[in-house]
C-alpha positions as MATLAB code, in Angstrom:
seq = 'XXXXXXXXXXXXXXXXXXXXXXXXXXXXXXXXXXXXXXXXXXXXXXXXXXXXXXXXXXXXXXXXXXXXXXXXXXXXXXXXXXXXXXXXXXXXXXXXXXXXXXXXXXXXXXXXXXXXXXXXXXXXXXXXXXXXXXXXXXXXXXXXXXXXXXXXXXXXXXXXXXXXXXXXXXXXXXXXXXXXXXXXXXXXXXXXXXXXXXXXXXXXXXXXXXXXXXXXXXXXXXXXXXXXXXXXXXXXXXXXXXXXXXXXXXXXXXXXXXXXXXXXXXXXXXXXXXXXXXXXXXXXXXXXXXXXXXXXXXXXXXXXXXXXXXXXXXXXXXXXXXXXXXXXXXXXXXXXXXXXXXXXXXXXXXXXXXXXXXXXXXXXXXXXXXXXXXXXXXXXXXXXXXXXXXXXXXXXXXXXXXXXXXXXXXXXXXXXXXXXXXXXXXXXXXXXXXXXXXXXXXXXXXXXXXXXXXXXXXXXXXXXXXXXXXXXXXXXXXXXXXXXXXXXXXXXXXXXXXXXXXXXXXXXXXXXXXXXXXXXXXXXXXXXXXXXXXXXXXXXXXXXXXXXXXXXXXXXXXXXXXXXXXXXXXXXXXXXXXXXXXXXXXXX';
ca = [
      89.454   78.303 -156.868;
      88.687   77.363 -153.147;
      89.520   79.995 -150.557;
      91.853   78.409 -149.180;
      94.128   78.514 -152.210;
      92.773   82.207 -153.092;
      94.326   82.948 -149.302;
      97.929   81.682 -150.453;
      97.868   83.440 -153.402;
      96.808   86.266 -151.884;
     100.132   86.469 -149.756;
     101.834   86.006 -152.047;
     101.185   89.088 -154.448;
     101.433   90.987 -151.639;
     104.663   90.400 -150.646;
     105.668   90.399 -154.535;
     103.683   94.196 -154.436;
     105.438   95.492 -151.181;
     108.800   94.575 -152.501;
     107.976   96.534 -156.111;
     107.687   99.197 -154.301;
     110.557   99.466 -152.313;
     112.863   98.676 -155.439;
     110.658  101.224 -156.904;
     111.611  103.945 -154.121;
     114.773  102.874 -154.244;
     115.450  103.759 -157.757;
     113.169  107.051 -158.118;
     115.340  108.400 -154.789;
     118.660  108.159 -156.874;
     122.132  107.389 -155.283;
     121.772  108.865 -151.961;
     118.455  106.801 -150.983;
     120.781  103.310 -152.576;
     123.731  104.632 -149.899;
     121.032  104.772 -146.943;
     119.777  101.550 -148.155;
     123.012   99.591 -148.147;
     123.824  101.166 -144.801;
     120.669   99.569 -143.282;
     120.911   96.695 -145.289;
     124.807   96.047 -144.051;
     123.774   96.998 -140.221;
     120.597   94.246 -141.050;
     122.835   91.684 -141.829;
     125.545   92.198 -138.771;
     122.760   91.690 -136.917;
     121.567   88.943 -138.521;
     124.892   87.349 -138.554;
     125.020   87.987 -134.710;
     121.735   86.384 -133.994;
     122.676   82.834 -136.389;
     125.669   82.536 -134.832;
     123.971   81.974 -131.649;
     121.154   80.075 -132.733;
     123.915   78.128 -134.449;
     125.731   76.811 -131.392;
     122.478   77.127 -129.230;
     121.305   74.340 -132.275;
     124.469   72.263 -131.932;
     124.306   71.885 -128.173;
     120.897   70.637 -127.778;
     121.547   68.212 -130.870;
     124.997   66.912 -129.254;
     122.507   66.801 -126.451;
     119.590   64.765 -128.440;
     121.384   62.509 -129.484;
     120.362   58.879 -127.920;
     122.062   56.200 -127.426;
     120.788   54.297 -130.304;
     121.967   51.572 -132.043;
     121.105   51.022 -135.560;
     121.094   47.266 -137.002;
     120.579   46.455 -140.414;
     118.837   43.380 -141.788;
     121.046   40.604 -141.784;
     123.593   42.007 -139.713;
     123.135   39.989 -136.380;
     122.524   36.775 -137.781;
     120.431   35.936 -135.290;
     117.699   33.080 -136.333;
     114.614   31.056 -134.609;
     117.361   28.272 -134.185;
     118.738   30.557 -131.493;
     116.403   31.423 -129.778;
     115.225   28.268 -127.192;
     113.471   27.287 -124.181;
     110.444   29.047 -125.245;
     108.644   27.679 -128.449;
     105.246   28.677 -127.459;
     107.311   32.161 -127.725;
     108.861   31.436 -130.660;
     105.321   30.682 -132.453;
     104.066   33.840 -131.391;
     107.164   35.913 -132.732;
     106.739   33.874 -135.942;
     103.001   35.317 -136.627;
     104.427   38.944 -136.100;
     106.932   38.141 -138.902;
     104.203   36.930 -140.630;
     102.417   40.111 -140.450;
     105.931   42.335 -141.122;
     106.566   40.681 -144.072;
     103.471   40.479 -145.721;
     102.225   43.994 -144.516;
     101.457   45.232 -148.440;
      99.253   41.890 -148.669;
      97.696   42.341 -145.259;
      96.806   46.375 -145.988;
      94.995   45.302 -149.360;
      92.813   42.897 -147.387;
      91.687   45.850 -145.231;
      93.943   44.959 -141.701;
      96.145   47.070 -140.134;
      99.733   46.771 -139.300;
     100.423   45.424 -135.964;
     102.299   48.835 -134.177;
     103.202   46.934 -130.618;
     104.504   44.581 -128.866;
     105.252   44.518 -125.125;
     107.246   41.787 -123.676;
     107.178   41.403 -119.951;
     109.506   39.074 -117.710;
     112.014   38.802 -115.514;
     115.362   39.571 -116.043;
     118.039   37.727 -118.547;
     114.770   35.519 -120.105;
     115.814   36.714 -123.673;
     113.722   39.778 -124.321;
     115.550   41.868 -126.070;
     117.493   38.981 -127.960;
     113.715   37.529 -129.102;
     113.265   41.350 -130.987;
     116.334   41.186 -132.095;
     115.419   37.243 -134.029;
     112.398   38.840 -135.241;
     113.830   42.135 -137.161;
     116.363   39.509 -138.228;
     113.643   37.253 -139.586;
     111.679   39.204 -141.176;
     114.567   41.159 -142.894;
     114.095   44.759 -141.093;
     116.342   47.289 -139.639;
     116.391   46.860 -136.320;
     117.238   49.572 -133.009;
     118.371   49.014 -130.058;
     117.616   51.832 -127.525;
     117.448   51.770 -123.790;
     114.536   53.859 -122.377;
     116.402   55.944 -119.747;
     119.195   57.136 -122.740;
     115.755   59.380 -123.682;
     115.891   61.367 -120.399;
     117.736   64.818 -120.104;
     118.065   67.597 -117.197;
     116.978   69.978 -120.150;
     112.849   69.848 -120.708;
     112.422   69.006 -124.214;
     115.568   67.132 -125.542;
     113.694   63.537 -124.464;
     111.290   64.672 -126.756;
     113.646   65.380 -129.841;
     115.547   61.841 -129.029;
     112.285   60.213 -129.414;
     111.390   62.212 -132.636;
     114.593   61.627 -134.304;
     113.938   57.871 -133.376;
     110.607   57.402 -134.857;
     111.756   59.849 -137.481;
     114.661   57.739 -138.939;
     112.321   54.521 -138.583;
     109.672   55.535 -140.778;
     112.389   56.547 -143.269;
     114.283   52.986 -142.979;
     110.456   51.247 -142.801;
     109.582   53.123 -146.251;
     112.999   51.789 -148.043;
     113.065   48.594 -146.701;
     108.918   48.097 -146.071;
     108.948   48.295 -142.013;
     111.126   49.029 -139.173;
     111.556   47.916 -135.690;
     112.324   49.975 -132.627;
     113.480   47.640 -129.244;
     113.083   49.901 -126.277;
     114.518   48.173 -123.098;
     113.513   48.950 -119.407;
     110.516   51.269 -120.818;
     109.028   51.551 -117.217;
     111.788   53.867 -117.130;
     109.744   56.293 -118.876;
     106.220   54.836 -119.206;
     105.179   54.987 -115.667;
     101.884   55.223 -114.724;
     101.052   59.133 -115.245;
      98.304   58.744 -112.087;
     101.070   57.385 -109.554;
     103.168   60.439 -110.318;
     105.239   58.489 -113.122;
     105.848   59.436 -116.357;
     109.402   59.656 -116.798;
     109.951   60.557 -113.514;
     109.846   64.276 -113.736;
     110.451   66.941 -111.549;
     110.998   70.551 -111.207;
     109.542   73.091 -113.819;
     110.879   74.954 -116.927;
     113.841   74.474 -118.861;
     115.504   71.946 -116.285;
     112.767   69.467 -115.591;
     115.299   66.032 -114.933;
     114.338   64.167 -117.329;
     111.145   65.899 -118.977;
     108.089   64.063 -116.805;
     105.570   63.279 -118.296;
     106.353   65.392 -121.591;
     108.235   62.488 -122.312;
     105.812   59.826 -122.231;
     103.168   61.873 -123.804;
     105.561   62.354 -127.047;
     106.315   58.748 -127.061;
     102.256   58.174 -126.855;
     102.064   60.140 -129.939;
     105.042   58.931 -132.108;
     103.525   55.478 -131.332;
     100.616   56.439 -132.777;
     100.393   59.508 -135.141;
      97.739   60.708 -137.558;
      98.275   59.999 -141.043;
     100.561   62.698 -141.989;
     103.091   63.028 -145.675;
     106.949   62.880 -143.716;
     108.944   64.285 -147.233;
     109.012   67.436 -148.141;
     108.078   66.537 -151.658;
     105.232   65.001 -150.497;
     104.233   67.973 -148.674;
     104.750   69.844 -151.692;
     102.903   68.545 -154.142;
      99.939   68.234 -151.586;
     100.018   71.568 -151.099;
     100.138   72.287 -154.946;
      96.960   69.818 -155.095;
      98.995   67.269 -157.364;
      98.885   64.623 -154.819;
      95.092   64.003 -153.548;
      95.444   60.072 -151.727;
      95.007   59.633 -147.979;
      98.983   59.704 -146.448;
     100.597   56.382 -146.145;
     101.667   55.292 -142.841;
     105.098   53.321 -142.530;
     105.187   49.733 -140.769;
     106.860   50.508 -137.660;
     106.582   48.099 -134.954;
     107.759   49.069 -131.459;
     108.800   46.170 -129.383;
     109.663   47.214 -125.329;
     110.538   44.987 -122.741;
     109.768   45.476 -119.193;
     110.095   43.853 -115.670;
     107.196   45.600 -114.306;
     104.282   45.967 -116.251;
     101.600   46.734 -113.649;
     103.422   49.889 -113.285;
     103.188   50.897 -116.853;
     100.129   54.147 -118.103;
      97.543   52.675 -119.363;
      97.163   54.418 -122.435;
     100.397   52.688 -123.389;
      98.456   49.494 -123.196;
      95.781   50.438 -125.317;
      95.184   48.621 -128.784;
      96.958   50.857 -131.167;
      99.903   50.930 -129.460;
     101.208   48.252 -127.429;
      98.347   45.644 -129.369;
      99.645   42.628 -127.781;
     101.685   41.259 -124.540;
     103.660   38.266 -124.374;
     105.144   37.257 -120.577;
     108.129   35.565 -121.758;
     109.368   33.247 -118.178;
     111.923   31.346 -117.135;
     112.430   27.816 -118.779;
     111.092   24.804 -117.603;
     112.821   21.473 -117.606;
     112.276   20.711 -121.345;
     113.099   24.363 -122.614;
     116.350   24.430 -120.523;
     117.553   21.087 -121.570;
     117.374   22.863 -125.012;
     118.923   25.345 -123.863;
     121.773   23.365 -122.386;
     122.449   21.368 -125.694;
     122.378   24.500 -127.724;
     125.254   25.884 -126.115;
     127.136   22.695 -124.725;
     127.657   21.617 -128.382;
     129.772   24.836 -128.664;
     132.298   23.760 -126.086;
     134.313   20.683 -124.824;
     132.842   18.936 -122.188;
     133.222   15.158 -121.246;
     130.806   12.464 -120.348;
     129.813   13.712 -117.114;
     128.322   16.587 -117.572;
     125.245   16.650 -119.655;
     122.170   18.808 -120.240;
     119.607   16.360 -118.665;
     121.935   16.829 -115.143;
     122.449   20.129 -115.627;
     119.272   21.409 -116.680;
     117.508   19.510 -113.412;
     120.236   21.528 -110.869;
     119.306   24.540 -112.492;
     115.679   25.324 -112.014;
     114.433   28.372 -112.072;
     117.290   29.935 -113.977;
     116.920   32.335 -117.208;
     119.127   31.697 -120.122;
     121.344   34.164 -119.585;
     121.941   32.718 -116.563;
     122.298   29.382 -118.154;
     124.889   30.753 -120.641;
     127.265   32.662 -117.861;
     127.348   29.465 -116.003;
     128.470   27.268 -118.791;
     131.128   29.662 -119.799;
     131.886   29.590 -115.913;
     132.435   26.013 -116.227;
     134.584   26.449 -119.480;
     136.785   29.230 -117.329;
     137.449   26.857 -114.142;
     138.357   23.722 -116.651;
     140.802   25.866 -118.315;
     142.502   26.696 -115.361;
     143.152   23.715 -114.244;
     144.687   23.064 -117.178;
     142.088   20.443 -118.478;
     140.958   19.914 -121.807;
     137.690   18.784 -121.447;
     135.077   20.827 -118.941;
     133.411   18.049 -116.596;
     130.083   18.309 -114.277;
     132.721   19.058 -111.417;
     133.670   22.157 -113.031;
     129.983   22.812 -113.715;
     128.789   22.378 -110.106;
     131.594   24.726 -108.955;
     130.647   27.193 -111.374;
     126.823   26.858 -109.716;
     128.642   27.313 -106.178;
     130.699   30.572 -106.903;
     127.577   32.428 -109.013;
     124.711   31.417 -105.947;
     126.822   31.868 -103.171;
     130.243   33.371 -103.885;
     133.952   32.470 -103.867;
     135.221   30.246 -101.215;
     136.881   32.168  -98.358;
     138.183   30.010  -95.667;
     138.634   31.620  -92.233;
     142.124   30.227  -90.959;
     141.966   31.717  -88.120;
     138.519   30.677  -87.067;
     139.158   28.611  -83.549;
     138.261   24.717  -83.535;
     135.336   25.609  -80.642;
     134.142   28.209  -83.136;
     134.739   25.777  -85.703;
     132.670   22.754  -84.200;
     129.494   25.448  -83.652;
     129.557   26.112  -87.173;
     129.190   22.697  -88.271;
     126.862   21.247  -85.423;
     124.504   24.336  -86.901;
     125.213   23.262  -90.541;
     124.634   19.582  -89.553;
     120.947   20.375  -88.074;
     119.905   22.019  -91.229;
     121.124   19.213  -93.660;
     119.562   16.750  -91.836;
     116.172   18.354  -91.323;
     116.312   19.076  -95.280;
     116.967   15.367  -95.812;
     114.839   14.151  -93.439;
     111.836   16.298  -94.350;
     111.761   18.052  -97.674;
     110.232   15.347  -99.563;
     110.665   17.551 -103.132;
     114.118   18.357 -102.712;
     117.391   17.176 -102.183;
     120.242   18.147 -100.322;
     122.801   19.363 -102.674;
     125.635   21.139 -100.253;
     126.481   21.366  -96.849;
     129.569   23.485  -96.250;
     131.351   25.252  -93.313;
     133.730   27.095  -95.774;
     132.913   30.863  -95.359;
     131.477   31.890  -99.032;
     130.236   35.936  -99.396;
     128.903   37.025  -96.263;
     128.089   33.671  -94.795;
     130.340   31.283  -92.409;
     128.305   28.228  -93.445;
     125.258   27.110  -95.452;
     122.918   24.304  -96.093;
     121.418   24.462  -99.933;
     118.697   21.714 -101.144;
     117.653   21.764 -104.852;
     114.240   20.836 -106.129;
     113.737   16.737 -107.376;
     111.503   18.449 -110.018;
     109.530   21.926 -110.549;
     106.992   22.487 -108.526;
     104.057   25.414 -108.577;
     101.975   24.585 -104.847;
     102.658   23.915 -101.835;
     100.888   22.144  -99.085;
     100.763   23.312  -95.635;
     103.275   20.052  -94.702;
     105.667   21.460  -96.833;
     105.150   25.100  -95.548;
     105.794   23.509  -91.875;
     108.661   21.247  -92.961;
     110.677   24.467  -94.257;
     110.218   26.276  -91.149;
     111.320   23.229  -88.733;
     114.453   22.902  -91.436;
     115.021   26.820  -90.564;
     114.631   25.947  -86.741;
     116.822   23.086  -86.615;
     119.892   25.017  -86.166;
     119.241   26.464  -82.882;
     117.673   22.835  -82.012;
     121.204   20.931  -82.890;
     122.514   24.119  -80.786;
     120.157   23.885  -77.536;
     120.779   19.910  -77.634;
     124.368   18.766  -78.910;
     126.476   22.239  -77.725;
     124.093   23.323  -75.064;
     123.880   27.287  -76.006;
     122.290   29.412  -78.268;
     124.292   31.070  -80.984;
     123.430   34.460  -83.017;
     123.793   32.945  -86.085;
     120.341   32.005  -86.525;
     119.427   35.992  -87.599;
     117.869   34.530  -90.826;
     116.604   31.517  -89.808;
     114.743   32.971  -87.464;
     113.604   35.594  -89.733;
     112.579   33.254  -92.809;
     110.950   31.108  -90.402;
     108.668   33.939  -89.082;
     107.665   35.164  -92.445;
     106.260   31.927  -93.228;
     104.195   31.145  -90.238;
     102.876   34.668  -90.872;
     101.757   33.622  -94.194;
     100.781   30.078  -92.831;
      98.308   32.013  -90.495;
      97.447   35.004  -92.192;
      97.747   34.782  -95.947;
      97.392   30.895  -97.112;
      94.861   30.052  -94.578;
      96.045   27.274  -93.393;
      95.837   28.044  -89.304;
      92.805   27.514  -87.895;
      91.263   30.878  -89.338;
      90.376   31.812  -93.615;
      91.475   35.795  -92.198;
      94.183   37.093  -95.074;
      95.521   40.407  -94.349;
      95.814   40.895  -98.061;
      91.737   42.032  -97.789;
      92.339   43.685  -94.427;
      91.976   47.831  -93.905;
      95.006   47.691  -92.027;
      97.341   45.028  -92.274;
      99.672   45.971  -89.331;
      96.835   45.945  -86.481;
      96.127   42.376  -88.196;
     100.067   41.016  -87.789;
      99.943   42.590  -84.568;
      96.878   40.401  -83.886;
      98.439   37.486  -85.056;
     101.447   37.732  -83.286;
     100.854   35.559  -80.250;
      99.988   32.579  -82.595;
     102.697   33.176  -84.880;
     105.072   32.623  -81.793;
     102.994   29.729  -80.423;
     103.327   27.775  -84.144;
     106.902   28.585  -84.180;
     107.555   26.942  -80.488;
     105.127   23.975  -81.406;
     107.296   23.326  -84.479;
     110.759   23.829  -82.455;
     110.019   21.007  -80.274;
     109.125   18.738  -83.074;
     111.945   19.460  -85.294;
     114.262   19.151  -81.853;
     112.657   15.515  -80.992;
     113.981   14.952  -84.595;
     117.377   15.835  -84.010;
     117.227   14.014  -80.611;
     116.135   10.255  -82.524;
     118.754   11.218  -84.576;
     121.998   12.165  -82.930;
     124.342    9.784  -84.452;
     123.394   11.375  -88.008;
     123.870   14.648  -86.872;
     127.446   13.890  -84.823;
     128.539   11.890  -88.141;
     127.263   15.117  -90.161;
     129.333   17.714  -88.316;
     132.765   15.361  -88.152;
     133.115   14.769  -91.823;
     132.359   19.277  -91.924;
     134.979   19.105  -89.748;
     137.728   17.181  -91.175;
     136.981   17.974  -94.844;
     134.656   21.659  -94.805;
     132.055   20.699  -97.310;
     129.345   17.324  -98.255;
     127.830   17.015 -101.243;
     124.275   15.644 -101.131;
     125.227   12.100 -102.341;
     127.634   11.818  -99.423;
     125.225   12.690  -96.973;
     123.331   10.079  -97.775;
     126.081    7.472  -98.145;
     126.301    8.576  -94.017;
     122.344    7.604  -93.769;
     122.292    4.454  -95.348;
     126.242    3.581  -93.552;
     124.387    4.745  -90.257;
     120.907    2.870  -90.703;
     121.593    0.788  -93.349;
     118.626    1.795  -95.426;
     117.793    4.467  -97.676;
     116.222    7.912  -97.323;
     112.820    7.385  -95.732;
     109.695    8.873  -96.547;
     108.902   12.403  -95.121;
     106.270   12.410  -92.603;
     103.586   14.308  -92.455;
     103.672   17.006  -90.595;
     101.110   18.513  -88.639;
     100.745   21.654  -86.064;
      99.239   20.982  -82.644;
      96.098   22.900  -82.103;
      96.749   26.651  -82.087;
      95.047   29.407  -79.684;
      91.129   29.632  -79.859;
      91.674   33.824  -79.820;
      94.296   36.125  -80.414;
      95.953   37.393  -77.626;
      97.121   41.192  -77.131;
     100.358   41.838  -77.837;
     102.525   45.004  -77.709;
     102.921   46.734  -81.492;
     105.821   45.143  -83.400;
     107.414   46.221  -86.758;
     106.845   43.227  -89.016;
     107.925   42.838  -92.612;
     105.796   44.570  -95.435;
     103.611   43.374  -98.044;
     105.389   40.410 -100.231;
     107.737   39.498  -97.858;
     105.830   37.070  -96.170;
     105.470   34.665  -98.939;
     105.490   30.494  -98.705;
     107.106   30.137 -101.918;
     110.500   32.617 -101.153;
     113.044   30.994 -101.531;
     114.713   29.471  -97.995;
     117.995   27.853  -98.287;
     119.132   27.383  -94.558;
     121.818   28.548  -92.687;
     123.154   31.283  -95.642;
     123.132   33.662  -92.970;
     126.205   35.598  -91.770;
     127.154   33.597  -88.069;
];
């Protein structure tokens, strides 16, 4: 007999001695030792009694307390299948191998692999995370739950911990019956922050209230993600421990899937093999996936002629799925009330207009001087965009008030584009300065409602100059010590590029006064232009189509950098060439 075993044993007849004894006593000391007995024995129990009852409802708090907000779907139950899931096949074909692996993980163990335990899925919001785990428990036949990372945090220290056993707990029991198990965690940067950065669930304070347990909580979820190789029954443990069972423990098939919107942020021993093995960036579609997109769910309601998924799909680039859906739906909700039975592109472009911008709100009161500003500042935007944005077109020009702004000028993309050359970086800021240039020259005054104009158009001759490289320097201040003393530096030639582009973009409004006059009269009379009307005034006007953009050029800048007095300038990632810059959204 090993020691071990000799040790249990050992306890054993000791406590089986010690109580012979006592019973022993007990009897040779007749009825008055039995009466002092049961006294001691009764005042024992009150005691004891005392004690449970408090550990009872101290138990039932913290598990009213532990319990997550967990949602538990069986196999089947969704319905949810690779035919619903589009816009992504590359993504899709991915997901499929990982079913491959969950379904066949008996087959895959016996040819000496190991069960894939992670899968992190990283993109921007509404791009179909969490409904892409959901097709692959669903596919591969698995229960499937739904938690939300933030649901594990508690002001008591410990009762993350217990949500997050229970969780893996229940899974390994559900991956045993049914041969794996899925866990979806959503937002898990909520509790996987870097621990070096001072993440990790963000905890704080001490003791029993920590607010939210720190990083306690991401060290638990560390190990449930990957734990040793331990029996989870109690009949397992038994018979181990009564040397009847003598094989290595089996570990249950539980694959954790997470989504996330920032996974730089994320520990690193998160991202190790063993627990999240592999990473799949799942983006926004292009045109191909959301024209799939747009026939999947167009089929599903009545639309007429008009509105189809090639159109749709090429106003709607950059948009997630989930964006796609709401605005279909949209356009479902605005033919209904109208009483129509068919939805119609119409109803599809208005839908477009009240989720980007808001609901129409026209000012009645606005005066007709106030009026005419508005549109003369409208009219100098639309006609830069159509004059000089050679990869876009000019989808709305409105003097309606919608949200926050009195007016705007919005241009979609001809087609996607990923670059930009330093033309098209100089176009969009003479489009943002052509406002005040239709201002200076057709009202003669300068209105405030050029606050982001001017603004959008000084973050990107910052980047022009000192990110991009396209002044007449290489310097970045993304590799300088100190990027403030380096805007400060640049400064006096940001100003100068913004002044050399004013007076181009105002000699453009000047050779084309009639365009801009016709521009503002139709805002006038009727509030709004679609793109196709603008140019119906072009080719009325000129009789000839859109030209071709020029090129556009800066004049020679500065040969040094000036001095200039310190300035607060926007941070890191502001200044980028490729924000977005729809003119004249600005409050006026």
């Amino acid at each position: 007999m090993k020691r071990s075993q000799w040790i249990k044993w050992r306890k054993l007849i000791l406590w089986l001695g010690t109580l012979l004894i006592i019973g022993v006593l007990l009897w040779a000391g007749a009825p008055t030792s039995i009466s002092i007995a049961v006294s001691l024995l009764s005042l024992a129990l009150q005691l004891l009694f005392a004690i449970m009852f408090m550990l009872v409802q101290f138990v039932a708090l913290f598990w009213f307390l532990a319990r997550g907000r967990t949602y538990w779907i069986l196999p089947g139950e969704t319905g949810v299948t690779w035919d619903d899931y589009r816009g992504n096949p590359e993504i899709v074909e991915n997901a499929k191998r990982i079913v491959t692996l969950l379904k066949g993980v008996k087959e895959f163990k016996e040819m000496g692999g190991e069960a894939i335990r992670g899968l992190l899925l990283c993109g921007p919001p509404g791009t179909g995370k969490s409904y892409l785990a959901q097709v692959i428990a669903n596919e591969a036949q698995v229960p499937f739950a739904y938690a939300s990372a933030p649901s594990f945090q508690n002001m008591f220290f410990g009762v993350g911990n217990l949500k997050v056993m229970g969780l893996y707990k229940k899974a390994r029991k559900l991956a045993k019956l049914y041969g794996a198990c899925i866990i979806f965690i959503d937002e898990i940067d909520a509790i996987g922050m870097s621990r070096s950065a001072g993440g990790g669930g963000a905890g704080g304070g001490g003791g029993m209230f920590s607010m939210g347990g720190g990083a306690g909580l991401l060290n638990e979820l560390l190990l449930q993600m990957d734990p040793p190789n331990i029996d989870n029954s109690w009949l397992t443990k038994l018979f181990r421990m009564l040397r009847l069972r003598r094989s290595k423990a089996d570990r249950p098939a539980v694959l954790t899937v997470a989504a996330t919107n920032l996974p730089d942020v994320l520990d690193p021993a998160l991202l190790r093999p063993g627990r999240f093995d592999r990473q799949l960036w799942v983006d926004s579609p292009d045109y191909d996936g959301r024209v799939d997109i747009f026939n999947y769910y167009l089929k599903k309601v009545k639309k007429d002629e008009s509105l189809t998924a090639e159109r749709a799909a090429l106003d709607t680039i950059g948009y997630s799925p989930a964006q796609i859906r709401h605005i279909v739906n949209e356009a479902v909700v605005i033919a209904h009330q109208r009483e129509a039975q068919e939805a119609s592109y119409e109803d599809f472009r208005a839908a477009m207009e009240t989720y980007e911008w808001g609901l129409k709100q026209p000012l009645r009161s606005m005066k007709e001087d106030e009026q005419r500003n508005v549109a003369y500042h409208e009219a100098g935007h639309a006609v830069a965009q159509f004059l000089l944005k050679p990869h876009d077109r000019v989808w709305k020009v409105t003097i309606i008030r919608r949200g926050g702004a009195l007016g705007l000028a919005a241009t979609k993309p001809t087609h996607e584009r990923y670059n930009r050359s330093d033309s098209e970086i100089l176009a969009e800021i003479q489009v943002c300065l052509a406002a005040r240039a239709a201002e200076e020259v057709f009202l003669g005054k300068k209105l405030n409602g050029v606050t982001s104009d001017l603004q959008q158009a000084t973050q990107m001759a910052g980047a022009y100059l000192g990110m991009v490289g396209m002044g007449d320097e290489l310097f970045s201040w993304l590799a300088a010590g100190s990027r403030t003393d380096a805007l400060r530096a640049l400064r006096p030639k940001i100003n100068e590029l913004l002044k050399d582009q004013m007076a181009q973009v105002k000699k453009l409004v000047e050779e084309h006064a009639d365009f801009i006059h016709a521009i503002a009269a139709e805002l006038l009379k009727r509030g709004d232009l679609t793109g196709e009307e603008i140019e119906q005034i072009y080719v009325e006007l000129y009789g000839r189509t859109r030209p071709e953009p020029p090129e556009i050029k800066p004049l020679p800048l500065m040969d040094s950098y000036a001095q200039a007095a310190p300035t607060k300038l926007p941070e890191d990632g502001d200044l980028d060439p490729d924000e977005d810059t729809e003119a004249g959204s600005d409050p006026k």
